[in-house]
Structure formats: C-alpha cells, structure tokens
VEXFI-672208 format. One record per residue (C-alpha): residue in one letter; y, x, z. Coordinates in pm, whole numbers, padded with zeros to 5 digits, always signed. Layout:
<pts>
aYXZ...
</pts>
This chain:
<pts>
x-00924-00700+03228x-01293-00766+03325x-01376-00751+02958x-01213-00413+02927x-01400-00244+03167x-01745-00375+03103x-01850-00067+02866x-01723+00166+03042x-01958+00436+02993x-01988+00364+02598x-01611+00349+02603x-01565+00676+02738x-01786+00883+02545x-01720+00682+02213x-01351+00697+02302x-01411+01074+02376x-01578+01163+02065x-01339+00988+01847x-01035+01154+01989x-01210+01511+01916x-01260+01394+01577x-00934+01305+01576x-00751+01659+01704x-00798+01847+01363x-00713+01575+01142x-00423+01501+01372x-00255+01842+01354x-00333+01875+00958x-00213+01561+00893x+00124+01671+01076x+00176+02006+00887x+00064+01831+00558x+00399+01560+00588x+00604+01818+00675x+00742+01727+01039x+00492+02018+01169x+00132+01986+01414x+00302+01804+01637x+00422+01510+01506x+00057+01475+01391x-00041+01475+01763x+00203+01295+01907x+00160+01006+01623x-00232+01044+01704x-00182+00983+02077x+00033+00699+02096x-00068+00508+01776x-00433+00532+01922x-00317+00426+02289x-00088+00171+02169x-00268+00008+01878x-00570-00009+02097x-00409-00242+02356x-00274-00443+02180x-00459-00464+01837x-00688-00753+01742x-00999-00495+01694x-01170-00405+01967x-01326-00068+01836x-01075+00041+01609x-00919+00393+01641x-00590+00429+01502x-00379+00730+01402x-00251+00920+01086x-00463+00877+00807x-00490+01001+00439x-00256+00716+00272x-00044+00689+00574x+00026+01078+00573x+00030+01132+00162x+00339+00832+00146x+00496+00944+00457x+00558+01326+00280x+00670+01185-00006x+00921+00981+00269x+01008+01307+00454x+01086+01526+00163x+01295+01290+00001x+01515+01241+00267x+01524+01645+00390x+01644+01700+00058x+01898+01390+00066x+02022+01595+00350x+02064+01943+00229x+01736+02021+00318x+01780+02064+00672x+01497+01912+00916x+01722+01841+01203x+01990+01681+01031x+01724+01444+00862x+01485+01421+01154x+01688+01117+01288x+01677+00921+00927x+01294+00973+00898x+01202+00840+01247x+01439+00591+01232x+01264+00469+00896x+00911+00444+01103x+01049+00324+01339x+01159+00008+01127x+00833+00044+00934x+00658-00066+01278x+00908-00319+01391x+00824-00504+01068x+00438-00470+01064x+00487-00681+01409x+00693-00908+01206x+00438-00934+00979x+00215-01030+01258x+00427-01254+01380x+00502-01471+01100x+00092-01482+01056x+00058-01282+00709x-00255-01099+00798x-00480-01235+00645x-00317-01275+00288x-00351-00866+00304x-00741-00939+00173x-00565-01047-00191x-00465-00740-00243x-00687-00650-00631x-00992-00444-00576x-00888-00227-00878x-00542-00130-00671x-00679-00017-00378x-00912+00154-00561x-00681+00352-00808x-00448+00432-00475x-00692+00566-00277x-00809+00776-00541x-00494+00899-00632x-00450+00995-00250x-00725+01186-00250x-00582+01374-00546x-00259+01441-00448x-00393+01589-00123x-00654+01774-00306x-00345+01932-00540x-00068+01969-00215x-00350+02160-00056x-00412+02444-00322x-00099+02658-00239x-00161+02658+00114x-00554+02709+00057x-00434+03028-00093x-00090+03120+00111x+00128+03095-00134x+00431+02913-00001x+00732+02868-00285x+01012+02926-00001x+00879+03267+00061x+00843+03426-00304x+01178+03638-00314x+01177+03649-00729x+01143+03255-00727x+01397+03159-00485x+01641+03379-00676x+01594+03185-00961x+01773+02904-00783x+02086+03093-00688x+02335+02966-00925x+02190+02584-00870x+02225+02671-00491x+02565+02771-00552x+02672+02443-00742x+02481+02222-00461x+02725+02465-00180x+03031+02400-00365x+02928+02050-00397x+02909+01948-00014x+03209+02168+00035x+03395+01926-00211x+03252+01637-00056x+03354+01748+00305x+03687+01793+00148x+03708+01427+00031x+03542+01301+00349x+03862+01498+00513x+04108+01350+00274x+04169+01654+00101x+04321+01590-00249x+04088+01846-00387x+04311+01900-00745x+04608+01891-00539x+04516+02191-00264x+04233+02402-00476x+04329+02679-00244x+04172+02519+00040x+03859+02504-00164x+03831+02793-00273x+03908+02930+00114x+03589+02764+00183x+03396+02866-00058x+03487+03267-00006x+03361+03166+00389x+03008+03112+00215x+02783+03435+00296x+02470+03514+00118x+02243+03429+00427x+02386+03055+00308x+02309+03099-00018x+01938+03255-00021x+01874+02954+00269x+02002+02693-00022x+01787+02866-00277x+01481+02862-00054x+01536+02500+00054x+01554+02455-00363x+01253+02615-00437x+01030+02450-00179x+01167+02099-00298x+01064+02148-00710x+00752+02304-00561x+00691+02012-00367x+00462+01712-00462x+00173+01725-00738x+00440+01803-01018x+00561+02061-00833x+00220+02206-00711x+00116+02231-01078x+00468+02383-01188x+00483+02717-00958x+00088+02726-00971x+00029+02997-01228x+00269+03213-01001x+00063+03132-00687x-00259+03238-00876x-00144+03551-00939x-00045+03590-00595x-00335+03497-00375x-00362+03585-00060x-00787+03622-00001x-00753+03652+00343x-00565+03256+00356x-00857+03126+00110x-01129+03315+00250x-01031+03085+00574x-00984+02778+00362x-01322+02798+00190x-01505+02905+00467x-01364+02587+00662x-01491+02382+00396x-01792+02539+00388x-01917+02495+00752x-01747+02113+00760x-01963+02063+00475x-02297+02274+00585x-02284+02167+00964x-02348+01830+00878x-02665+01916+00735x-02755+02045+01043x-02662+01735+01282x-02452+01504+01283x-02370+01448+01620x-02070+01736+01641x-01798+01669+01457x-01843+01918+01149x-01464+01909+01168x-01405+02057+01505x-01671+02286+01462x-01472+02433+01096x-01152+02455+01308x-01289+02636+01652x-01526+02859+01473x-01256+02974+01176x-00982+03012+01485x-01166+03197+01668x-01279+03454+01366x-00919+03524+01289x-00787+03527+01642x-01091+03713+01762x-01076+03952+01498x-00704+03987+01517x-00678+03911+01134x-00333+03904+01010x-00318+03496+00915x+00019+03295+00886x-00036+03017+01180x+00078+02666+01185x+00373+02599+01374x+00500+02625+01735x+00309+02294+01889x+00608+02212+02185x+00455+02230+02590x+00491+01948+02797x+00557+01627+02781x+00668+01481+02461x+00993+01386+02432x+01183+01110+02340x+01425+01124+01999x+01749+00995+02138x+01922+01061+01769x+01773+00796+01603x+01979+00548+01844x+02285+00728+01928x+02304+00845+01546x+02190+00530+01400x+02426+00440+01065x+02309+00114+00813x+02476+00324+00578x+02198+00584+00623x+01910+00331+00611x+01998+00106+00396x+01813+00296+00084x+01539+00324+00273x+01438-00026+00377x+01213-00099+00055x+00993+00216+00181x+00977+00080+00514x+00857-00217+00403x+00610-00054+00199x+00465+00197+00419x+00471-00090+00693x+00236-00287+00377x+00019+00032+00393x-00055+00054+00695x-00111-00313+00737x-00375-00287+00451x-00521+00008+00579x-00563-00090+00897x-00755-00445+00846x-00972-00237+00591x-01058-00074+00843x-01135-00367+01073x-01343-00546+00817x-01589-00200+00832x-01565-00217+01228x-01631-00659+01223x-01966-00518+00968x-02059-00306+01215x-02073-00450+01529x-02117-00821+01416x-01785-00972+01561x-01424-01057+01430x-01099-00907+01415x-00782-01128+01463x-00562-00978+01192x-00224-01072+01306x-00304-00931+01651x-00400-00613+01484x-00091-00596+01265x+00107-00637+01619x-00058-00367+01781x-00019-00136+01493x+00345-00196+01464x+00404-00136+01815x+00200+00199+01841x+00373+00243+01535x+00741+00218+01698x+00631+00399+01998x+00503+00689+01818x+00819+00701+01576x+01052+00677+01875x+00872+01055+01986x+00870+01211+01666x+00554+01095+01569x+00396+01015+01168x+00284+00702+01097x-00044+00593+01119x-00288+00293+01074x-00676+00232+01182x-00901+00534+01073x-01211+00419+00928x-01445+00771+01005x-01252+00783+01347x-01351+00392+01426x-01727+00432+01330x-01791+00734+01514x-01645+00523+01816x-01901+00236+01795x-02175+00476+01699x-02089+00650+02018x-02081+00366+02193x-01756+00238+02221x-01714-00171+02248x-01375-00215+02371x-01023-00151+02343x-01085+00105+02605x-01228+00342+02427x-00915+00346+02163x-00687+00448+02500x-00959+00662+02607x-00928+00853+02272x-00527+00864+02276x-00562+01002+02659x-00768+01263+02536x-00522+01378+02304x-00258+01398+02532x-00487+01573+02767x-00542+01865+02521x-00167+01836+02366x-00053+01951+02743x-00333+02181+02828x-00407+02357+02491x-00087+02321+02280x+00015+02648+02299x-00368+02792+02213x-00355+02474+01971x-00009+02671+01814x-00229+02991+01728x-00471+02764+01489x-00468+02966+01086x-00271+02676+00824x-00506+02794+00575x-00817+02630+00830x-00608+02315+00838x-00557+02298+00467x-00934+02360+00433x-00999+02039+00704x-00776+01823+00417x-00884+01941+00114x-01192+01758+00260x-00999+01434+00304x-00913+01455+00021x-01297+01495-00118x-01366+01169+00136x-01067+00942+00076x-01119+00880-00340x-01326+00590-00423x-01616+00695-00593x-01779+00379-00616x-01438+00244-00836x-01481+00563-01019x-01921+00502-01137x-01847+00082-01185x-01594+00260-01519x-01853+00273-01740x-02013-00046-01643x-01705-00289-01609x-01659-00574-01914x-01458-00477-02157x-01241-00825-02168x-00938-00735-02339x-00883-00633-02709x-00568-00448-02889x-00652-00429-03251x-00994-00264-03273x-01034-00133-02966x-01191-00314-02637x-01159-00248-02286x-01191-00377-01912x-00828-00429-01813x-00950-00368-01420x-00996-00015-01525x-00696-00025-01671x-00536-00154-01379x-00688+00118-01149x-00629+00442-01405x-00257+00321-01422x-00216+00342-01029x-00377+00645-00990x-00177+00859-01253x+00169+00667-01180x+00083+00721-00793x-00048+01122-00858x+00227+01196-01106x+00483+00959-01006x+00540+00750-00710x+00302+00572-00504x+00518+00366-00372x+00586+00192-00728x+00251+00225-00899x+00134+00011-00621x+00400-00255-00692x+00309-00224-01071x-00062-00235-00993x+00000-00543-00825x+00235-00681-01075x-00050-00625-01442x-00354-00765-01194x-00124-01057-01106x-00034-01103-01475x-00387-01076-01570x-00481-01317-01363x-00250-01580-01440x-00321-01532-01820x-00724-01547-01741x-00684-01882-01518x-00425-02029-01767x-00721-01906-02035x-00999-02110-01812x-00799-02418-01734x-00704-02484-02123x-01104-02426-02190x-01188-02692-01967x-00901-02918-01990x-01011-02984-02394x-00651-02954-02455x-00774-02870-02847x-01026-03143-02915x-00897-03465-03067x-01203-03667-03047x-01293-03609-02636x-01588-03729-02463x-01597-04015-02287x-01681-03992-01911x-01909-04241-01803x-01676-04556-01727x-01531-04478-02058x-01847-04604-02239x-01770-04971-02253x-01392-04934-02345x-01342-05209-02662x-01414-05070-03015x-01089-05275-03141x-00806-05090-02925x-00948-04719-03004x-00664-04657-03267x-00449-04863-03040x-00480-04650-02731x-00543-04253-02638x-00714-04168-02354x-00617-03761-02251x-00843-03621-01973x-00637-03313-01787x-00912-03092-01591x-00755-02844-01379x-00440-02735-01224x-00159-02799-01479x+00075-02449-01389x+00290-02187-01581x-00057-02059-01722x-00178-02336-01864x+00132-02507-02027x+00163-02367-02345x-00171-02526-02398x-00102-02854-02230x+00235-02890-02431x+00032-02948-02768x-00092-03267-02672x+00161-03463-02814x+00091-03349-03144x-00284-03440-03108x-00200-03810-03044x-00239-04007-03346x+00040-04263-03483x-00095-04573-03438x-00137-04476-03085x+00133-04652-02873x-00031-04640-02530x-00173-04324-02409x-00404-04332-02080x-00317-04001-01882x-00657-03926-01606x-00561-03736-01336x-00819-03776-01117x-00930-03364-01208x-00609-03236-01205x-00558-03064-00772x-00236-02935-00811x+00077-02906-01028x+00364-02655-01000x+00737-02667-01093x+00651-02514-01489x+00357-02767-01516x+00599-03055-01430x+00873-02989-01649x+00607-02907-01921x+00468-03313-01856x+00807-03462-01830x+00936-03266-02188x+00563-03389-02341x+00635-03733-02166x+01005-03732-02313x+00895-03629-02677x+00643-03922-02681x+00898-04206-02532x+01089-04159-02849x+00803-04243-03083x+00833-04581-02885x+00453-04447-02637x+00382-04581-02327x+00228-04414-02061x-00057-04520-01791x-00161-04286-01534x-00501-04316-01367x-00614-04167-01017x-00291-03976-00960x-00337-03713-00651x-00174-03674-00404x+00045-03347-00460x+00102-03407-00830x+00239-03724-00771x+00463-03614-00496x+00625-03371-00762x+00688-03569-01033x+00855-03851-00795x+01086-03579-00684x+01243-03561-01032x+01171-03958-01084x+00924-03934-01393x+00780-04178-01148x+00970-04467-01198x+01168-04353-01453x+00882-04299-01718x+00567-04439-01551x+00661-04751-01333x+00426-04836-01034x+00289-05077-01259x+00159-04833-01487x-00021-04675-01165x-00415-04702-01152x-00623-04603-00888x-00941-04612-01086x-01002-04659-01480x-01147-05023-01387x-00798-05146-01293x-00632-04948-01605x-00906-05158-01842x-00810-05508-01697x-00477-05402-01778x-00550-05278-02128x-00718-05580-02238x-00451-05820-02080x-00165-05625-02292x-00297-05452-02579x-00297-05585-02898x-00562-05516-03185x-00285-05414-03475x-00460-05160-03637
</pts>
C-alpha cells in the first residue's frame, strides 16, 4: 500500500491524462463493435480500474483497443444475427462469451503461460495488426460518409423475399420447438404467418441488409451505392476530425490531439445546430449490472462459442504483455506476466458482467501515463475513476457527440495500429524458399497470408493458420540445420580428436556415426539413411551421443526402426556418452537392454576403445 501511494502526484496527473486520452477512443471503440458508446465506456472504466490492481505492470493502462474491438465486432455480429438480429435477445450470449474470455485469461495466468505468449512469430503479429488497421480503415468509410445500409429504403427492399423465408423459418422452428407436427396441422402455420405485418417484415429486411453490409466484404459490396449517396455534411465532420487530430500534433503534443478533434468538431455541429446523426443514447447513472447472462445462462448457447473465447482471451493476453514489454523499455523495470494476464482477466470479467467490450493494455494510453508521470498502479485506477467521473456527469452531453467525429477518431487507429515497419523490411527480407523459378521470403509470406485471410476472411483463423505455416517452417528449417550438421550424408566423417589414434586394422571392421543435434520429427528422414551408409564388412557400429540434447517420440522410433534394420544384418551396436534425456526415452521402450545392453554403454570413447580392441577382430 505504501508503494502505491508514493507517486502520488505523477499518478494523478499521468493517470488523469491517460483517461482523457482514453474517453474518445473509448466511446468509438463502443459504437465501432456494435454494443453502442457505452459499452466502450463502461469496458474502459473497469478494465482500466481492475487490470490496474491487479496486473503485473505497474504503468499499464488498459481498455478497448484496436484488435480487441475489430475481433469483438466480428463476435457481436455473428451472434446478433444467430439471433434474428435482435440486440437484446443476443446481448446475454455476447457478454456471457467475455465474460468466459476473462475467466480464462486468469486461467491462463494461473497455470503460468505468460510468458510462452513472446513465441508468438514476428511475421503474425505483424500481418494481424495490419490487417486490423485495415479492416477498421474499410468499416469506417460508410460511417465517414453517413451512409448506413439499414437506412437505404431501395436496399432493404431488396431483402424482402429473403426476410420472408428467414420469418417463415423461425415460425416453423417455434412450431417444432412446440411440438407441432408442421405437415400434419399446416393451418396452424399458415395462421401464423397471416399474423406477420409488414412493420415485421421491413425490420427483418433491415436487420438483413445491415448484416451483408457488415464486415470488409460487406463494406466493399454496398460501397458504390454509398458513394453515390454521400452525405457531405457526415464527411465534412469526419475529415475535419482527422484533420485537426493530425494538425494539432504539430502544434504540441501535450493535449491529446484526440480530445481536441472530438470537443472542437462537437461543438461546431452542436453550436451551429447542424443537422448530424449522433451516436447513441449513453445511459445516466450508475452502470448496471447484466443479470441475463446468469439467470439466462444455457451450455447449449455457448458451447459454439468457446473456441472464440479462447481466442479473444489469446488476444488480449498478447496484446496486453506487448504492451508491457514497451512500458518495462520505458521505465527500466519488469512486468510479471502471469500477474498481468490475472488482472486482465479479472477487469475483463468485471467489465463483461456490466455490458462492457473487451479490452487489453493500450500501448499510446500506457506511454502517455509514464510520460505524464505515472509510476504506479495508481495511476491505472486514477484513469478508470476518471472515466466514471465523466460517464455520470457528462453522459448525456457525451450522447450528443456527431458518429461521423467518432468514425474520423478511428479511421486514425486505424492509420496507427498497421505495422509499418513489417510492411518497409518486404523488400529487404531473404528470399529462402523456391517453387520452380521463382524465390521468395516465406516470412512475408507468412504475414501477407494473415493479413488478407484476417481482412477478407476471419481473423480469428488466419491467426491459427499464421501460426500453423511459421510453425511448419520452422520445423522444416531446424530439421534442414540439424541434418547439415549432423553429416548424416558423408560416408567418410571426420574424426574428432580422440578419434585420431583409433587402429588402422579395425576401420573396415567398425563404423563410428557422430549424431550432432537434437534427433526429432524434423530431422528423421535424414537420420533414417544411415543404415544404408554403413558399409558390409562393418559389424560393429559406434553410435556418439555425446552432441545429441534431446530426442522426441518420432526421433526414437526413427533409431529403434534404423537399430532393428541393422540387427538383422547380424550389427552390433555401442553407444558412447549417452545423455541424460535420450537415454531415459529409449529405456522406456527397452532399446536399452533389449538392443544395447549396459555393457555396450560408454561414458567416454576411451572406455569404448579398450573395449574395441579386447573384442574386435581384424577379418577384413
């Protein structure tokens, strides 16, 4: 407790500074996943309060950020549409899938696996948080220019008849849910579908038309019929928020160029009385908590969802200790990761149980903290305070901000969050893998594949197939490495330098094989050719191991098939300097004593050549 309090003043005004650099990107973030401002705030508030107190880095502000936001819409919408498109009815589902995405990042802490999260492939992370910063930058056009799909009367009667078909649909389904024999008692059907009135329909069609307009796919697909709808009022607001976030900071630094965009464009159009489409309603008072997701809690309902959970929990995980390794750079000291992953999950939880998005550490958010001062975990709970502060005095002024401002503020993000430093190394990256003709660096590869599967696609997957080629690819380049070095090819090999005096006479009689290296499922295909290298009139071969660290489970069954293929030419086998964990393995499946007695053990090559010379014979 001393500790927390002995920065006060830095903690207050870094704590201070960070939470109004938070407010804007709080209540975009919100509108941008499509649970409205105020889920942005509330997830803000506790995330940064939470997180703070019991995270592992002391000057780390936490709260929804680019990656966290972009996966969590792609969350919301699918499971809005999963429920006929209605918020309230899926509200419940969604928070009860954060909510599990925060229990398990404090699992994750828990069991300790912080600090594997740095293995994650440069080229991954790269290609994902460029692709975030293009599917914001895409999302972000049609409200830029306020064109929203739901609200184009000629589009949304496009989807009439498909509206129909989903109506008749869930009437069916109700029907079987009942145990209504549909074939049997079509009348009833048809009763309910003459109860259907047009407001139903037109809602259906509108709830259609937002969902194929939704995404990067579906941004690009009604596009052409936004351009030719613009509203100039919606992107003169846009682009004049960009403008003075990008302009101000030529002029200092010490505002948030952020803020400054959102108060000055707010007050233009409210002080001018301009005829803008707001954001949504942001609730007064206190926030409350979301009872459904406990009294309406079905495994049925969650069960699809648990893979996502586990992924976004992944996200923020990585996100957040990304974040921590900028704030350790900064300020000279060290995060303790599991902690961190602890505290995220539980401001995580907390946030989700209000009707807050998910967040994770924010890496602009944390530096403006420490260059503001900030120390401790104070200054974290300072910023989340400050939050709540404004959400209960200013939400309802907060409720009059333009959506057009807001989408400005992200386009931004979505300017900041790509990794241009990925992006230059292109050009300059080895080109170490060849198909016919043609050569090129398979990390680029790696990254361009995540960032058009996760634009165009899923990010949720790409991320798992990023993972999956730069795990493959570096399997293949280690297997590649150890065969180099182990002289698996060579017939004739070196002699190491207590080889030199071995007897001229038993060279045809005995073969000595040197194995450098981990023998694993990378490197067998190249150890498994070593029986054919050993010549016939060899009948003893001398296996060193003395090089050789570690062995897996396709490196041992690779040895005892070699092994078993040379017993039946009538070899025997000495090993020399066996390790440790190698040895353990192969006594597990008995190719010690089965194939290599103890007697055939050597701790050193000295002991092997008294043994050699004592029971060799010259035959050759």
């Amino acid at each position: 407790m001393k500790n927390l309090f002995s920065n006060i003043k830095g903690d207050a005004f870094g704590g201070i500074t960070a939470g109004i650099v938070a407010l804007p990107l709080a209540l975009a973030f919100g509108v941008s996943s499509g649970l409205g401002p105020s889920a942005g705030l509330y997830g803000a508030i506790f995330i940064s309060f939470f997180a703070a107190l019991f995270g592992g880095t002391n000057t780390q502000i936490s709260g929804p950020t680019a990656p966290m936001t972009a996966v969590s819409m792609v969350i919301i919408a699918g499971i809005i549409a999963a429920n006929d498109g209605d918020v309230n009815k899926a509200l419940p589902v969604i928070l009860t899938v954060f909510l599990l995405s925060g229990l398990m990042q404090i699992g994750l802490g828990i069991l300790g696996l912080g600090k594997y999260i740095r293995y994650i492939p440069y080229p991954v992370v790269s290609g994902f948080m460029t692709a975030i910063g293009v599917i914001i930058l895409i999302t972000q056009i049609l409200p830029s220019i306020g064109y929203y799909p739901k609200e184009d009367a000629e589009l949304v009667e496009t989807y009439k008849i498909q509206a129909e078909d989903v109506i008749l649909e869930n009437i069916i389904e109700d029907e079987a849910n009942e145990g209504i024999l549909v074939l049997e008692d079509f009348n009833e059907t048809i009763k309910r579908a003459n109860g259907i009135t047009e407001e139903e329909i037109l809602m259906e069609s509108k709830t259609l038309a937002g969902k194929d307009a939704s995404g990067v796919l579906g941004t690009l697909k009604v596009l052409p019929r936004a351009i030719k709808q613009i509203n100039w009022l919606e992107l003169a607001l846009a682009l004049g928020t960009i403008f003075i976030i990008y302009g101000f900071k030529r002029i200092t630094k010490v505002v948030p160029s952020t803020l400054v965009a959102l108060i000055v464009m707010s007050g233009v159009a409210i002080g001018f009385g301009l005829n803008y489409r707001p954001i949504e309603e942001i609730p007064s008072g206190l926030p409350i908590l979301n009872m459904e997701i406990f009294t309406q809690f079905k495994l049925n309902n969650l069960t699809p969802y648990i893979f996502t959970a586990l992924t976004l929990s992944l996200l923020g995980a990585i996100d957040s200790l990304l974040t921590s390794v900028v704030a350790d750079n900064m300020t000279k000291t060290k995060h303790k990761p599991n902690k961190e992953l602890v505290g995220q999950g539980i401001g995580n939880s907390i946030a989700a149980v209000f009707g807050g998005i998910p967040g994770a550490g924010a890496t602009i958010r944390t530096v403006v903290n420490i260059t503001s001062g900030g120390k401790t975990r104070l200054s974290g709970m300072i910023a989340g305070l400050l939050l709540f502060i404004i959400l209960l005095a200013l939400g309802p002024i907060a409720s009059k901000i333009p959506a057009a401002v807001l989408a400005g503020i992200l386009v931004t993000v979505g300017i900041g969050v790509m990794d241009y430093k990925g992006l230059k190394a292109i050009p300059s990256l080895p080109k170490d893998v060849n198909i016919g003709p043609i050569k090129f660096s398979m990390e680029v590869v790696i990254m361009l594949t995540v960032l058009i599967l996760s634009t165009f696609w899923n990010l949720v997957y790409a991320v798992g197939i990023g993972l999956v080629i730069a795990s493959l690819m570096f399997m293949k380049k280690i297997g590649d490495l150890t065969a180099e070095r182990s002289d698996v090819k060579p017939l004739k090999e070196e002699a190491w330098e207590d080889e030199v005096g071995f007897p001229e006479s038993l060279k045809e009689e005995v073969f000595i094989k040197h194995i450098k290296g981990p023998l694993f499922f990378g490197s067998t295909s190249d150890f498994q050719q070593l029986a054919a290298q050993i010549p016939d009139t060899a009948k003893t071969v001398v296996m060193r191991f003395d090089r050789m660290q570690y062995m897996d489970q396709s490196g041992l069954y690779a040895l005892e098939d070699m092994l078993l293929d040379l017993r039946k030419k009538g070899v025997d086998f000495l090993f020399v300097d066996l390790l440790r964990q190698p040895r353990y393995m192969m006594e597990r499946i008995d190719i010690i004593p089965d194939f290599v007695p103890e007697e055939h053990i050597f701790d050193t090559f000295d002991e092997c050549m008294v043994w050699i010379k004592e029971n060799i014979v010259d035959k050759h």
